[in-house]
Structures are given as C-alpha cells and as structure tokens.
N, C-alpha and C positions, 0 to 999 in steps of 0.2 A: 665662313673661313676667317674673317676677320674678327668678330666675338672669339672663337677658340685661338688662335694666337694671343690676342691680349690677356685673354684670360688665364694662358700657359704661361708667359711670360711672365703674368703679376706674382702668382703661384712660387715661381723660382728664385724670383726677387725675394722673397717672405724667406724662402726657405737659406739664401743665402748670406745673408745678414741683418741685424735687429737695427733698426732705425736709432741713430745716435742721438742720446741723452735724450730717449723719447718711452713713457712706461709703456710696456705692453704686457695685458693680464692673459694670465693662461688659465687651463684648466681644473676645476678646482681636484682634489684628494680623490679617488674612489671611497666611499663609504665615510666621508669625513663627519659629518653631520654638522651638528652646531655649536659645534665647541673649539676655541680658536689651535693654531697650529702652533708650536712651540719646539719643534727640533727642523732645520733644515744644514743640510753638509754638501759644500761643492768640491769638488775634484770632480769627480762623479756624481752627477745631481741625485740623493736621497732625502728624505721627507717621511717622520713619524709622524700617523692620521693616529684621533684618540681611540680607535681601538685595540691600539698597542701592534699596529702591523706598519713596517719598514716597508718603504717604496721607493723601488728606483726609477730613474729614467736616464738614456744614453742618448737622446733627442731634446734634448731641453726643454722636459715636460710637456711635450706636446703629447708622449703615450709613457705608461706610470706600469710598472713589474711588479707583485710583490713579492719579497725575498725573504721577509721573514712575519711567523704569525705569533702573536703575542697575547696577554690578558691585560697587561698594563701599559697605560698611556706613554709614549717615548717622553722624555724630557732635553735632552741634549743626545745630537751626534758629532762626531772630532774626527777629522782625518789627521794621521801625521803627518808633520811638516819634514818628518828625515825618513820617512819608511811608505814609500810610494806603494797604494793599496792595504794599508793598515788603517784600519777604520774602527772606532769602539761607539757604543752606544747606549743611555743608561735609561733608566727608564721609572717609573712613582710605584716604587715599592716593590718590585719582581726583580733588581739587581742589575746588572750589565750584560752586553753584548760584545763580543769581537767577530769583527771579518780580516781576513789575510789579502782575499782578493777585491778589493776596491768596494765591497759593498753584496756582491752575487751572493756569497752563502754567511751564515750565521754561527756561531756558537755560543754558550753560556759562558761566563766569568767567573771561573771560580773563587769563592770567599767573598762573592758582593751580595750574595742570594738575601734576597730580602729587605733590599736598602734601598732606600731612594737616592738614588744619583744625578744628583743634578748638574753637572760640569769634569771635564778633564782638562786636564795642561801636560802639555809634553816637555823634555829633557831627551839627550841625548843618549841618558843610559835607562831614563825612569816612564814611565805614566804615573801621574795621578790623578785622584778620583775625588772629590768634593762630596758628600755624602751626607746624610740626616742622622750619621753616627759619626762626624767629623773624616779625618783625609783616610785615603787606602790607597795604595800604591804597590803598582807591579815592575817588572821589567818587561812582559815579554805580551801585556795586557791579558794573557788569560789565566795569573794565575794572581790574585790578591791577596796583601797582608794588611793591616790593621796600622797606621802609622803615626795618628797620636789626634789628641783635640777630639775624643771618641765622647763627652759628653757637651758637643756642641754641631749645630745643624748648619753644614757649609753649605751656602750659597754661590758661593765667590772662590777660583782659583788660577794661582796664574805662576807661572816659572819665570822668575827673572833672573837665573843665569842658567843656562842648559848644559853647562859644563862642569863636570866635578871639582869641587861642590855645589850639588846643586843647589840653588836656593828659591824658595817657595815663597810665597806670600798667601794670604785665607783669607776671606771674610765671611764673619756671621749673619746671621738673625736675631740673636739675643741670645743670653741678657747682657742690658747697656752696664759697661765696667766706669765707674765714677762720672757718667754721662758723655761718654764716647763711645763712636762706633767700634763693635767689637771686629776688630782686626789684629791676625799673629803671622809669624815668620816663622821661615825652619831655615838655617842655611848649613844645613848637612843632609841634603835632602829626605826630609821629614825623619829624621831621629828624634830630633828634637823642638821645642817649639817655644818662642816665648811671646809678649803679649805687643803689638805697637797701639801706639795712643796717638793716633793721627787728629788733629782738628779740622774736623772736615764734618758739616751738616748731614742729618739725617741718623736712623735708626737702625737702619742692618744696609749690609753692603750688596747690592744688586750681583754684579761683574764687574771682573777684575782682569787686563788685559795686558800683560806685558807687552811691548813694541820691537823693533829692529835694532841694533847697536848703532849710533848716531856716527859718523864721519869720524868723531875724534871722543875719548872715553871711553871705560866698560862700562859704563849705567845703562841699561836699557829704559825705554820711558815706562813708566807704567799709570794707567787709564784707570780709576774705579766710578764705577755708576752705582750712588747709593740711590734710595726712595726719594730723596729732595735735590739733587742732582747730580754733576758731574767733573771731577777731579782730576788734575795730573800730580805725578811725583817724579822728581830726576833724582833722587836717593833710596831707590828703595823702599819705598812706602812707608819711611818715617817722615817725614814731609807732604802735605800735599797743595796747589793752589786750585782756587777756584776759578772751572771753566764757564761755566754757565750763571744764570742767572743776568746777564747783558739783554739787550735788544732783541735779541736772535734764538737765543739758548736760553730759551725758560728753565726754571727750578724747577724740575719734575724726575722721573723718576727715569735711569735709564740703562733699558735691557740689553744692550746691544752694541757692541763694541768691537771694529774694526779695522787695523792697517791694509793699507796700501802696496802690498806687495813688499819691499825693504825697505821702505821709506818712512824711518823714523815719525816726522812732523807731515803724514798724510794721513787721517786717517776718517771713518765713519762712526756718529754717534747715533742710536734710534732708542725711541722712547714709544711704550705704549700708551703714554699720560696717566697712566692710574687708574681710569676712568674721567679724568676732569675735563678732558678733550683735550689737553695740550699735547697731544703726541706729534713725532715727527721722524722725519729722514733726515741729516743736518752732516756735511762735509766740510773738514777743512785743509790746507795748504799749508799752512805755517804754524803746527805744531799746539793749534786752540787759540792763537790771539785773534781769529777770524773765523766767522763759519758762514756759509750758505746751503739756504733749504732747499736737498732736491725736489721739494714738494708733491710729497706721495700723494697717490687717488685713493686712501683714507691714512688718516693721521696713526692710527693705533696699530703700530708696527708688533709684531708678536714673534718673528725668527726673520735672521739677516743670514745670507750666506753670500760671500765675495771670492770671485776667483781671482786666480793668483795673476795679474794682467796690468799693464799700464795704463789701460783703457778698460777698466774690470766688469764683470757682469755682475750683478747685482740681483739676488734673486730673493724676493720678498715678500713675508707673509704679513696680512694685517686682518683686523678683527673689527667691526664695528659690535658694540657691544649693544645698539638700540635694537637693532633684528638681529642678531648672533648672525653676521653675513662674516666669513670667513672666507680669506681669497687669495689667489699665489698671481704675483706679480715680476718680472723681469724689466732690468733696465741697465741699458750699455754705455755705462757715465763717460762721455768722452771728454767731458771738462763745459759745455755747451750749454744754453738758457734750457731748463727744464720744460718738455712736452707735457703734453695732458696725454693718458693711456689712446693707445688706436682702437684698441682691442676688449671689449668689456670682458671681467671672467665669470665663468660658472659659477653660480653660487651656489655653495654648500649649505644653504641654512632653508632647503625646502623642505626637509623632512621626509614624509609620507609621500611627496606628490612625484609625478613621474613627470622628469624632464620633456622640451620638445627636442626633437631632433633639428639641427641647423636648418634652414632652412623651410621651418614648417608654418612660417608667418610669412607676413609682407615686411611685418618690421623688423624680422631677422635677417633679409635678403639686404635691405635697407643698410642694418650693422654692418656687414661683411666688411673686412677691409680691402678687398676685391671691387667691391657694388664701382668706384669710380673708375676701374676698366673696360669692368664690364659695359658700363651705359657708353662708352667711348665707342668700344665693340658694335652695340647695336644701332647709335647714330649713325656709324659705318655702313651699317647692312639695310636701313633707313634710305642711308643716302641712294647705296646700289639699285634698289628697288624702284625707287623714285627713277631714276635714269633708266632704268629698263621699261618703266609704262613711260615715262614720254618720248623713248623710241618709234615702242609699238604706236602709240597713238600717231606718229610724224608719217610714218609707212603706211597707216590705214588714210589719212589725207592726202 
C-alpha cells in the first residue's frame, strides 16, 4: 500500500507541472529517423518529422497525432498572433499548408505549389511567405500572389509594422551586392521593394524577427541572425549593432530567434553552431547588453518554440551531428540557475532497430524519474515486514 501511494502521487506531481528552469526530454517524432527537426509551433504543440508528416500534440508531447501526410520535409510552422487557430505551414519544395482550426485539419495553399518556403510573418491585414522565388503574400493564407524580389531565395522575413502600411523587411542568400548582406524593404506592404545596405557580418541573413512596440516610440526592435552572428536595429533594418561576439555570445550562426511575450528588451537567441560546436540557448533581460546560457543538454539547437507566458515553456529541438541523435526537449524558464534534463529522450537516430519498451532493463527502472519514490515505497514495505517477523518471533518465545 505504501509503494502504490508514492508511487501515484509521484505520477500526479509529473503530470501537474514541469520542474522550474529544469530541461526535461520528451519523446522523440514517430518515424523521425536521423535527420534533425527543423519546424516546431506552440499554441498548440505541432512538429514537422522529415517525412513531410505534421504532428500534433494536446499533452505536451507526451502522445503525438498525425494531422497531416506529406512527401516533402516541413521547414517552418507560424501561428498567428491576431487570428486564434490560424496556423500555416511551408514546406522544401511541395509549397504551403493552412489550418483554421489550431492545427487538426490541413489544406493546400494555393499559388505556393512548388516552392520552398522557408519562413512567414504576419500583419494585420497580410501574411507573408519567404520563398526560393522571393516573398508571396496572401490575406486570408490560402490563397497566394507573387509580391516581388522573385529572383532572390528568401531565407529571412519579418513585419515591422503590422498596420497599414505595412512594412516588411527580407533577407537573402545571395548574391553579395558590393560585399554586404543582401537585405530589402517593402513599406507598402510588398508592392514594392528596395535594397538596405546594413554593415553587419556575414554572407546571407539566417532570421529575421521583429519585437513588441517599446514603452515609448513606433520603432519595433528588429533581431537578424546572420551565419557569423547576431544583430539588433531600433530604425528599421537600415542600422544594425552588434550583439554577440562578447564572452557569452560567440560569432556563430543563429537560427532562432524569440521575444518574451510583449516585452520589447526580453528575448531568446539559439544557434545550431554551424557544425563547429558552438551552439547554444542564450537569454536575455535588457534588450542584448547581457545574455545568460540556459545551457541546453546538447548545444546544436535546430527549432525553438516559446509560448506566450511570463514564465514561458520552451520547447526544443537539437541535433547532435556526431551520431545524427535528434531529440525534443521542454523547459519552464522561471528566471532560475539552469538544471541538467531529469528525463533522458528517445532517440531517433536507431534506425532499423526496435526500441525497448520502458522498463525492460534494470537501467531503465534505474532512469525512471519515479525510481526515487519508488525505493521510499519499498523501504516502507521493508520496514513493515521487518516488524511483522519480530512480532511473530516475540509470541513464539
């Protein structure tokens, strides 16, 4: 009796909330294999595996749906930030995706068929679409026009104003225009477009993240992570200073870029490292003149998703590229010294081989985040036992 109590208890506790600023790995993709994860969307937790099939989960990953079946690997998923259950989805070379309802059903995009889409950004009256034929832009995400910069392969795109007029910012891939990163503007929402000539390191523009409206000003802040690192601008991406490159924030390349709920100067930066191993998880407080590493359980971050929360979930995927080990990770940043994982996850990088069922070792029992219950439990039942023979033995003398 005393094992099953503890052990129900521990259970409920797990289930009722995630141990603060502490990582804990979940379970890997169904069918993921060995190739890293590169689309993850919270509202609604979904997750593109590379066989181009959309996965949701209403449990926080702990069990995975799938909603939609694909031939092409996902590259980016986008919830809207003004249209509760509007979700789009693009994907390396098979075009885009729209859902209405949070994520459960599917449809094609029309006018994206064919395109690699790598990124959307929202506006209040627009989407747009970053594409390997330059931007496209809908209103209502399913139905696409063509909107300019069609012989240039966008990587990067971001809305910094959401109000008419809209204005856009892009960045490329190449080619380098008089050895600057190729970077353009539209501020009529994509009519028209012309070229900015930012002095900022590096060869094509990673991501590109517009921020929250600050206290005082319209300038939204805007974030770009090129290959060599990490930038802010307060004018509209004619300007930018350099964020990294300090103590803390190597030069490296970074994919991953996200605010804090409305808070201008909060935000998260993550880097895959390129392969050179400098990747990381890195927050900061005051707008970039400080960062601290929440120090992931591997460095090479490959998709971030942040809900919308003052104390936010963090749901993250990373890739070790030495064994193609691919792995999804949550952590509940309360502001606190970072934990090591409780929880090791599945690894998707076995291939052919068939997993064990939990519990089918000693050193699985061993893992359990339970096992220190449990042994409480049977110390218990230990003890009982014990007290019940030197009874019987006091009555037989």
């Amino acid at each position: 009796m005393a094992l099953w109590v503890i052990a129900f208890a521990a259970t409920n506790a797990l289930a009722d909330a995630l141990p603060p600023s502490t990582w804990v790995g979940l379970k890997s993709l169904p069918r993921q294999g060995r190739t890293a994860i590169f689309a993850l969307a919270v509202e609604r937790l979904i997750a593109g595996n590379s066989e181009g099939t959309l996965l949701r989960s209403t449990d926080g990953a702990s069990t995975w749906t799938s909603v939609h079946t694909g031939k092409a690997a996902l590259t980016t998923i986008a919830f809207s930030p003004f249209n509760s259950g509007f979700v789009v989805a693009g994907t390396r070379g098979s075009g885009g995706l729209v859902s209405r309802d949070g994520g459960s059903t599917w449809a094609v995009a029309a006018g994206l068929e064919g395109r690699q889409v790598r990124v959307f950004s929202f506006s209040l009256t627009i989407v747009a679409a970053g594409t390997d034929k330059g931007v496209f832009v809908s209103q209502d995400g399913s139905s696409w026009q063509q909107s300019g910069l069609a012989n240039r392969s966008i990587d990067a795109l971001a809305v910094t104003a959401i109000h008419v007029p809209v204005r856009l910012i892009a960045g490329s891939d190449g080619p380098l225009t008089a050895g600057t990163v190729p970077m353009f503007q539209s501020v009529d929402g994509g009519l028209n477009w012309s070229a900015l000539s930012p002095a900022i390191s590096g060869t094509f523009v990673v991501k590109l993240v517009a921020g929250p409206l600050p206290p005082v000003g319209d300038v939204r802040p805007v974030l770009a992570g090129t290959n060599a690192g990490l930038f802010a601008s307060t004018d509209n991406g004619s300007s930018f200073v350099a964020l990294s490159g300090g103590s803390v924030l190597p030069s490296t390349d970074y994919t991953q870029i996200a605010f804090i709920t409305d808070h201008h100067d909060r935000f998260y930066a993550a880097s895959d490292g390129g392969g050179s191993g400098a990747g990381g998880l890195w927050r900061t407080n005051d707008g970039g003149q400080s960062f601290g590493s929440l120090v992931p359980p591997m460095r090479s971050i490959t998709a971030l998703a942040v809900s919308n929360d003052e104390s936010p979930f963090l749901y993250v995927a990373t890739f070790r590229p030495s064994d193609h080990v691919a792995a999804l990770w949550v952590y509940r940043d309360t502001g606190g010294t970072p934990q090591g994982p409780t929880v090791s996850p599945t690894s998707a990088a076995s291939g052919g081989r068939t997993s064990r069922p939990p519990g089918s070792s000693v050193f699985d029992i061993l893992t359990w985040s339970q096992t220190p219950y449990i042994g409480l439990g049977l110390g218990a039942l230990v003890v009982v036992l014990l007290a019940l023979l030197a009874n019987t033995r006091g009555r037989r003398r």
